[in-house]
C-alpha positions as a Markdown table, in Angstrom:
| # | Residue | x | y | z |
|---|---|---|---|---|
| 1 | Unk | 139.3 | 59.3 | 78.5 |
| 2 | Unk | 142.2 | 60.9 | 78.5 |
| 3 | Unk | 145.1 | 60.4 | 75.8 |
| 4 | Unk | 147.5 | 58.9 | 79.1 |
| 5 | Unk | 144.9 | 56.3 | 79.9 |
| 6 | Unk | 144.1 | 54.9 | 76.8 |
| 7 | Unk | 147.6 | 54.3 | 76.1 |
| 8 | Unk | 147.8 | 52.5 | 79.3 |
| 9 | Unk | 144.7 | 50.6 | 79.0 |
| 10 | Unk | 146.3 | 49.0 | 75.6 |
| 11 | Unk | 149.7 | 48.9 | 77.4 |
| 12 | Unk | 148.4 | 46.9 | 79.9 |
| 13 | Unk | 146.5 | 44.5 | 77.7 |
| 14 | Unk | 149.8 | 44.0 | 75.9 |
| 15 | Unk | 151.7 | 43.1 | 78.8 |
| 16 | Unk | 148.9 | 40.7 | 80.4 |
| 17 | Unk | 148.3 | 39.1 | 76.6 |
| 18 | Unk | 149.9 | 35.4 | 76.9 |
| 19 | Unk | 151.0 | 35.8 | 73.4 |
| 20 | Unk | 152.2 | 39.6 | 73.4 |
| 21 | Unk | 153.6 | 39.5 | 76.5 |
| 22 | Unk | 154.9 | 43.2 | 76.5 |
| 23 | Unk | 157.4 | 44.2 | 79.0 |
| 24 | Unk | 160.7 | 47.3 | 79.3 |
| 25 | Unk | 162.9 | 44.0 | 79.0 |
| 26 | Unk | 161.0 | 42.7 | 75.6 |
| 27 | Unk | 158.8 | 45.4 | 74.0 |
| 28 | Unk | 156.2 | 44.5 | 72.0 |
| 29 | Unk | 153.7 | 47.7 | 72.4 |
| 30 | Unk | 154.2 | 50.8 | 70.4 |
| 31 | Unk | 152.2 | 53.9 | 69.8 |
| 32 | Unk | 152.4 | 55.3 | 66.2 |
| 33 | Unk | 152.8 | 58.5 | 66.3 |
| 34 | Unk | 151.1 | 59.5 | 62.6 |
| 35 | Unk | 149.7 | 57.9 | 59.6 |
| 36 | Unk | 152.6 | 56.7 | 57.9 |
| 37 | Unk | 154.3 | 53.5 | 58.4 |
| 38 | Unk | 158.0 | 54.8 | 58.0 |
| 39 | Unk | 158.4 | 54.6 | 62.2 |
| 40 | Unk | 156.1 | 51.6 | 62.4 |
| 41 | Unk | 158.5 | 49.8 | 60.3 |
| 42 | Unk | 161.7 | 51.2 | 61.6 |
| 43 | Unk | 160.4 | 50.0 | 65.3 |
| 44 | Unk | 159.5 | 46.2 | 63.7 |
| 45 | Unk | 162.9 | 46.0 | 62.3 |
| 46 | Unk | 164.9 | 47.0 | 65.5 |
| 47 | Unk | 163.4 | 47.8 | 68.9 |
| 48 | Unk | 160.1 | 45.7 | 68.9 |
| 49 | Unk | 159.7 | 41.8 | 69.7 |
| 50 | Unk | 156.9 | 40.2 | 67.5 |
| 51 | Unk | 154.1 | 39.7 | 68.1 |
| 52 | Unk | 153.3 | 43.0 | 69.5 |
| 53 | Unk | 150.3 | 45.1 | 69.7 |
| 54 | Unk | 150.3 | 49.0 | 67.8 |
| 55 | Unk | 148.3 | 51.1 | 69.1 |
| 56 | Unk | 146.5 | 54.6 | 66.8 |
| 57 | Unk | 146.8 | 57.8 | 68.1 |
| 58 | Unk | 143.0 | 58.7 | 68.8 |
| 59 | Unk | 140.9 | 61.6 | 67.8 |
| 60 | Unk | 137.8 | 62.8 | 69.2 |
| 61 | Unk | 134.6 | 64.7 | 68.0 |
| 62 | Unk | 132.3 | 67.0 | 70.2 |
| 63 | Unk | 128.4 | 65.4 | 69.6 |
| 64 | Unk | 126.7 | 68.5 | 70.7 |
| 65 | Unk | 123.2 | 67.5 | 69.0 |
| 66 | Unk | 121.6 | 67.3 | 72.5 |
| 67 | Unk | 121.9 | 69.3 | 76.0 |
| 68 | Unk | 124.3 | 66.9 | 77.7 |
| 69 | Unk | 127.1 | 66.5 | 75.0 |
| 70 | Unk | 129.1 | 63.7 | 74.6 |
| 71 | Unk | 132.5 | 63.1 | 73.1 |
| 72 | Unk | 133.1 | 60.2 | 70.3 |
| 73 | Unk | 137.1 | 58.8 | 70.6 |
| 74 | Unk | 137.5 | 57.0 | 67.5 |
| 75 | Unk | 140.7 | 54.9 | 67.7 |
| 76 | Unk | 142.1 | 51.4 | 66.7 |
| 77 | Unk | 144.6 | 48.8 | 66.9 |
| 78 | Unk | 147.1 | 46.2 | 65.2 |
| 79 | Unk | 148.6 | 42.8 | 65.9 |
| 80 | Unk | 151.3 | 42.4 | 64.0 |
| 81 | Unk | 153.0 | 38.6 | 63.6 |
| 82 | Unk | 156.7 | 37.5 | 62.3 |
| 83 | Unk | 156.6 | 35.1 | 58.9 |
| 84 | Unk | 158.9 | 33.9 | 57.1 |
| 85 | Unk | 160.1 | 35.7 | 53.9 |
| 86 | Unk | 159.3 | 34.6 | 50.7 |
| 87 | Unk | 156.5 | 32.0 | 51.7 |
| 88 | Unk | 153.2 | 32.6 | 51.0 |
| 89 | Unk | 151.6 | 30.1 | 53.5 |
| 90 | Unk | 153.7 | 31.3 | 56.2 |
| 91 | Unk | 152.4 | 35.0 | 55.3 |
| 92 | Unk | 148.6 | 33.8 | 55.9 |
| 93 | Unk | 149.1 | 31.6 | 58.4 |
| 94 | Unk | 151.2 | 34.7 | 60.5 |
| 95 | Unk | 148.2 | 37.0 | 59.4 |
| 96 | Unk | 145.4 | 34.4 | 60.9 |
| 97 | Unk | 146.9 | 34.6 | 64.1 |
| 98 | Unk | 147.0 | 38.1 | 64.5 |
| 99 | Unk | 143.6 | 38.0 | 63.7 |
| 100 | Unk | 142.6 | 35.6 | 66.6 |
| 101 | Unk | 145.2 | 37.4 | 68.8 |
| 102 | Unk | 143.3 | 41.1 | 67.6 |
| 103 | Unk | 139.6 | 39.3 | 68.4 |
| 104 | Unk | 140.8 | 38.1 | 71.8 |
| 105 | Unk | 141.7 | 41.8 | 72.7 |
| 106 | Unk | 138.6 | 43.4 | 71.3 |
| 107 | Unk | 136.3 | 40.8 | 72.9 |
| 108 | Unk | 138.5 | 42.2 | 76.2 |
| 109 | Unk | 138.3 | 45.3 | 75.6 |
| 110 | Unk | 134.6 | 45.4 | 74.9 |
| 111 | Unk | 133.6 | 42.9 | 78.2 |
| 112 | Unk | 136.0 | 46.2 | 80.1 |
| 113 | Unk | 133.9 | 48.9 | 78.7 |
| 114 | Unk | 130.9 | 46.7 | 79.7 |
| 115 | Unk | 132.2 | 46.7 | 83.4 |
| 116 | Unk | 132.5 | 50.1 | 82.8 |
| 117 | Unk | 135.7 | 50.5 | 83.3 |
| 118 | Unk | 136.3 | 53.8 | 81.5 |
| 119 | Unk | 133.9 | 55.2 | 83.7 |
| 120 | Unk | 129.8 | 55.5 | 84.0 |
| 121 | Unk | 128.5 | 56.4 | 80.5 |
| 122 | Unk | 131.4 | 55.2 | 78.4 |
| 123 | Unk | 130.2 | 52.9 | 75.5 |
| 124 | Unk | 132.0 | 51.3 | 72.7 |
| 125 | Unk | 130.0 | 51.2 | 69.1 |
| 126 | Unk | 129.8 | 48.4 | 67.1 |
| 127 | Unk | 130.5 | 48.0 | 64.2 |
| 128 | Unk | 134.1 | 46.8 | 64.5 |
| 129 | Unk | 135.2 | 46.6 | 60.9 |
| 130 | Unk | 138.6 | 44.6 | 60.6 |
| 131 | Unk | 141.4 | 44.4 | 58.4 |
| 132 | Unk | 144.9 | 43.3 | 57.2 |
| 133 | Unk | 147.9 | 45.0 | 57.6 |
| 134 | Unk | 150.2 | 45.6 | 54.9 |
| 135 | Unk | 153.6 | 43.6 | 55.0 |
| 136 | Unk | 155.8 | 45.8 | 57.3 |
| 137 | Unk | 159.3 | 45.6 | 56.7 |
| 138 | Unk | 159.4 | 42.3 | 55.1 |
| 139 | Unk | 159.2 | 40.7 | 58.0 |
| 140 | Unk | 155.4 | 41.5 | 59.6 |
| 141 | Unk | 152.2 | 41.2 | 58.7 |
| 142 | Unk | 149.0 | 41.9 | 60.9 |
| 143 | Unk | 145.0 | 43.0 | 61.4 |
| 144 | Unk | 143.6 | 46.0 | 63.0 |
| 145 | Unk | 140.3 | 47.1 | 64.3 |
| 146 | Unk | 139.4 | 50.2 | 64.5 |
| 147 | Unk | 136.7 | 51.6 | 67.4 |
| 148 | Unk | 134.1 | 54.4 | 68.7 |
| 149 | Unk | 134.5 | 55.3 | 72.2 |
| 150 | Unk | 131.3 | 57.3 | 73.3 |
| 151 | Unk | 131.5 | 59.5 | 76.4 |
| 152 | Unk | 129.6 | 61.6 | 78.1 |
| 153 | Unk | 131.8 | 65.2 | 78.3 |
| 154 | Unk | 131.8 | 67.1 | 81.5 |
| 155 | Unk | 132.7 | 70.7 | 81.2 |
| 156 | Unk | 133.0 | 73.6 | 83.9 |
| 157 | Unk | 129.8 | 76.1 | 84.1 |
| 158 | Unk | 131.4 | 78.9 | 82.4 |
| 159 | Unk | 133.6 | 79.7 | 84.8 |
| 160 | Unk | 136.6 | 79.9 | 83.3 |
| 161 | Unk | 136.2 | 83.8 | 81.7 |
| 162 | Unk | 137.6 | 86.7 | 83.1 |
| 163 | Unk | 135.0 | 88.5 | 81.2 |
C-alpha cells in the first residue's frame, strides 16, 4: 500500500460516511502531518467542518523472519465531534458518537480488507485498541483506533546494481 492510496482509501470513507460527509466545498478529512496537535488544532478551529475524520501518517516495518517478506503498516485514525463548551454531558455525549462513528469505519474498513481490497495477501491485525482524544481546541473531542496492515512485499531480483 502505497502512502497515496491509503490516504485515499480514508478520504473516500470520509466523503461516503453519512455523518462525515467530506467534500472540497465542506472539508471534514485531514491528514496530520506529525505527532503534535498544534496543526490538528489550528485546522479544527478554521478550515475543517466537524465531525470529520483525521487520518495518521503511517509507518511501516520490513518482517524479514521468513523467505517471502512481508511489510507491517501500522497506522490509525480519529473522529473528532463538536460539543458545547463548558458542559460536561455535552463533552461525553460528543465523544460517544465519535466512538460509534470510529466503529462504523473500522468495521468498514476491516469487511474491505476482507474483500481484499488492498490487494491478495493484505490483512488487517486485530487487536484494535481504542481511545479518546484529548479536547482539541476547546471545541472537539474524539476516539481513535489505531491498526496493523500486513503485506506481502514484492521486491525486484537484484537487478537494480550496476555492480
Amino acid at each position: 500500500m502505497t502512502e497515496e492510496q491509503y490516504i485515499s482509501y480514508f478520504e473516500g470513507l470520509a466523503a461516503a460516511h453519512t455523518a462525515i460527509q467530506h467534500s472540497e466545498a465542506c472539508p471534514r478529512f485531514w491528514v496530520a502531518d506529525n505527532d503534535e496537535y498544534t496543526e490538528v488544532v489550528q485546522a479544527v478551529r478554521t478550515k475543517l467542518n466537524l465531525p470529520c475524520l483525521l487520518l495518521d501518517q503511517y509507518v511501516d516495518d520490513v518482517d524479514d523472519s521468513q523467505d517471502n517478506f512481508r511489510v507491517n503498516v501500522s497506522g490509525g485514525f480519529s473522529v473528532l465531534v463538536r460539543f458545547e463548551q463548558g458542559n460536561s454531558r455535552a463533552q461525553r455525549d460528543a465523544r460517544h458518537q465519535a466512538r460509534m462513528i470510529a466503529l462504523q469505519i473500522l468495521r468498514r474498513f476491516r469487511a474491505d480488507c476482507r474483500k481484499q481490497a488492498f490487494g491478495k495477501g493484505v490483512l488487517l491485525s486485530p487487536p484494535f485498541t481504542g481511545e479518546s482524544t484529548p479536547v482539541l481546541g476547546g471545541i472537539a473531542v474524539g476516539w481513535s483506533y489505531g491498526f496493523t496492515l500486513s503485506a506481502p512485499l514484492s521486491v525486484a531480483p537484484d537487478d537494480c546494481w550496476d555492480d
